[in-house]
C-alpha distance (Angstrom), angle and dihedral (degrees) to the residues before:
residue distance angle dihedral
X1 . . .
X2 3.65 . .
X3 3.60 100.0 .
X4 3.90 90.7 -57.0
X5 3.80 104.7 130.0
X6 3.89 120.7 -155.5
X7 3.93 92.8 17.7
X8 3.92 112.8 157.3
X9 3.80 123.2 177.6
X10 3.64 85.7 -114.0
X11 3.49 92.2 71.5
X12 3.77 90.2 69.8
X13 3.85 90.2 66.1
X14 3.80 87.2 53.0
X15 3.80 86.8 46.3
X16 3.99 94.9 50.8
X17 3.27 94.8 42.5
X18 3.75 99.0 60.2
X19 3.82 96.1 43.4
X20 4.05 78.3 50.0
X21 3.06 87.3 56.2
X22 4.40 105.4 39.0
X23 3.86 84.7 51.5
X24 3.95 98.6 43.5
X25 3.97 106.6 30.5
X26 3.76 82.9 -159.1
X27 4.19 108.4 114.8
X28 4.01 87.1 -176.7
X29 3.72 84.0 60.2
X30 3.74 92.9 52.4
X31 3.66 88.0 39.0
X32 3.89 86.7 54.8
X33 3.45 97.5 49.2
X34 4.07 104.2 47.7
X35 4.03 80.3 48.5
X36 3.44 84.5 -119.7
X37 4.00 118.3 171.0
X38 3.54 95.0 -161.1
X39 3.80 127.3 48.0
X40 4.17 83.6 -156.4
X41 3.95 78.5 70.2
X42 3.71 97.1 42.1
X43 3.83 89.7 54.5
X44 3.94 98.3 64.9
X45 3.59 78.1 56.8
X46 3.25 120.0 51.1
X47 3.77 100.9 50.3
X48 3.84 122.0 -166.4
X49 3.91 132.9 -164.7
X50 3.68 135.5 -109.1
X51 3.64 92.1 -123.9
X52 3.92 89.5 40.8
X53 4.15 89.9 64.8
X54 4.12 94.1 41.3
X55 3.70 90.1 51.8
X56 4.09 90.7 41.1
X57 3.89 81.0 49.1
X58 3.74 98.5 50.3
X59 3.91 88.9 44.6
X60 3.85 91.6 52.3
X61 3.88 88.5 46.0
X62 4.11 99.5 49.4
X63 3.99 86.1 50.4
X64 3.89 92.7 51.6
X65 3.98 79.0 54.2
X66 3.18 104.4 44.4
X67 3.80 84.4 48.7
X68 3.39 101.4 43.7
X69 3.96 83.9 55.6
X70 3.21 101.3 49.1
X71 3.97 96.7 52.6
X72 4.20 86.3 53.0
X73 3.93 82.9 54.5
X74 3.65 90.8 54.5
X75 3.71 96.3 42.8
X76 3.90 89.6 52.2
X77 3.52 90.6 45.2
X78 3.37 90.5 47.7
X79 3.80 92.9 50.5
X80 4.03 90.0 50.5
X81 3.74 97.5 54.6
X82 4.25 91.0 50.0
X83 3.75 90.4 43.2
X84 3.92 79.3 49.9
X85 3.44 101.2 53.3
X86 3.56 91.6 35.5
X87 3.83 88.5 64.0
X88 4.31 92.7 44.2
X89 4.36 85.0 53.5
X90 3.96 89.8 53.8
X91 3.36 98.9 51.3
């Protein structure tokens, strides 16, 4: 088959199952939709990259950041409007 050796129609349910995967980041999903019962199953499936979980990694670790930093922003903010009004109920 077009210089693919070893190809077996199987392999396409390997094949969609991955890209299921890369494009949904949801294993139930896959899981779901091989009508797997087991996810142990769906997991010699759906096969993903090295480079696929560092860059999933790095993702989930600039949100934390960008989270984290954005809840010290509203707890300064926070702090400068009751210093604020503080000030206005003294005078």
């Amino acid at each position: 088959m077009a210089g693919v050796d070893d190809f077996r129609i199987h392999d396409l349910r390997h094949d969609f199952a991955s890209k299921l995967l890369r494009k949904t980041g949801n294993l139930k999903l896959v899981q779901q939709a091989l009508n797997h019962a087991s996810l142990r199953t769906t997991t010699k499936y759906a096969h993903v990259l090295d480079d696929e979980v560092a860059a999933a990694l790095e993702a989930f670790s600039q949100d934390r950041r960008a989270l984290r930093n954005s809840e010290e922003n509203h707890r300064k903010n926070h702090r400068n409007v009751t210093v604020a009004g503080s000030r206005r109920r003294a005078q």
